[in-house]
N, C-alpha and C positions, 0 to 999 in steps of 0.2 A: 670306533675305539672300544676295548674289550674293556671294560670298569668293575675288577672283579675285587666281591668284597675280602675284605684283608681281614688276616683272623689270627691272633695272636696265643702262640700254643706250648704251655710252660709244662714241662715234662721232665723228668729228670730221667727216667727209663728211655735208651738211647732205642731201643730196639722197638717198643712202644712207640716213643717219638714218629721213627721212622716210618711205622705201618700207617699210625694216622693220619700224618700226613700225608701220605698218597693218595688213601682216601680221600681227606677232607680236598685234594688238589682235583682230585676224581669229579668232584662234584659241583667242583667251580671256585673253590677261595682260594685267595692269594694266601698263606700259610707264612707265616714265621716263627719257629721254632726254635725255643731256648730251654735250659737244663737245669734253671735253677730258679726261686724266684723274686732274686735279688736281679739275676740276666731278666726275667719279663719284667722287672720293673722298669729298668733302666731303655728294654728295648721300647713297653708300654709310653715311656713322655717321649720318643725317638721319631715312631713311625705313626702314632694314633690310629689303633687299628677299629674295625666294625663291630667286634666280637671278640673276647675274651677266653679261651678255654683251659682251665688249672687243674691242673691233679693238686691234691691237695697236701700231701709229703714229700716235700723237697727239703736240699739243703736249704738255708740261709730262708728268705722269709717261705714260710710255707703257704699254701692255697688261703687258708683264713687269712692271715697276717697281709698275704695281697689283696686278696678282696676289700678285706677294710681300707688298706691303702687306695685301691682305687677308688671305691665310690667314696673319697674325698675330695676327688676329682671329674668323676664322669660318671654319668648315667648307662654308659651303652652296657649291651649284655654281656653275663658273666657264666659260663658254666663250668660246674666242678664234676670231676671224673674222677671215680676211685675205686678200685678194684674189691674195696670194702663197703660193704652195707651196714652201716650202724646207724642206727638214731638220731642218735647224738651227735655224729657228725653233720648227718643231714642239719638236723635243726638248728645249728652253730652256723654253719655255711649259709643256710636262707636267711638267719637272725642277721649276718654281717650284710647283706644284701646282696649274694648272688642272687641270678634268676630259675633256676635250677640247679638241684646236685641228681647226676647219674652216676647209678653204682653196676 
C-alpha cells in the first residue's frame, strides 16, 4: 500500500499552483491544491493533511491569518512561500508559528 504524505497547498497563482504541484507530486506527496485561504481552511479541517504550504497573499484569509488559524489547532508543519523577501514578513510568519518562510 503506497502511504503518501498529504500536503496541503494554498496558492492563489493558478499557474504557480500548477508548477508546484507537479513537482511537489514528483517527489512523492499526495498534493491538494486550493486558491484562496479561506478554500485551505476549509479544505485544512476536510482532509487533515502532513504538511501545510501557504504563500502568504491571497484573497480572503491570507498566509498569516491561516497560520494563526491553524496552530490553534495543530501542530504539524507549516511553510510559507513568497516571491518577496522582507523581514518583516519573515519575522511575522515565524512569530504566528510557521515552521519556515521561503522566499
Amino acid at each position: 500500500m503506497d502511504c503518501k504524505p498529504k500536503l496541503l497547498y494554498a496558492e492563489d497563482n493558478r499557474l504557480t499552483a500548477k508548477e508546484m504541484t507537479e513537482i511537489l507530486e514528483e517527489e512523492g506527496y499526495e498534493v491538494v491544491t486550493t486558491y484562496s485561504g479561506d478554500e485551505a481552511w476549509e479544505t485544512f479541517e476536510r482532509i487533515s493533511p502532513d504538511l501545510v504550504l501557504l504563500d502568504f497573499r491571497m484573497p480572503g484569509l491570507n498566509g498569516f491569518e491561516l497560520t494563526r488559524a491553524l496552530r490553534q489547532y495543530s501542530e504539524l508543519p507549516i511553510l510559507i512561500l513568497s516571491a518577496k523577501s522582507q523581514d518583516n514578513d519573515k519575522i511575522l510568519g515565524l512569530n504566528l508559528g510557521a515552521d519556515d518562510y521561503i522566499s
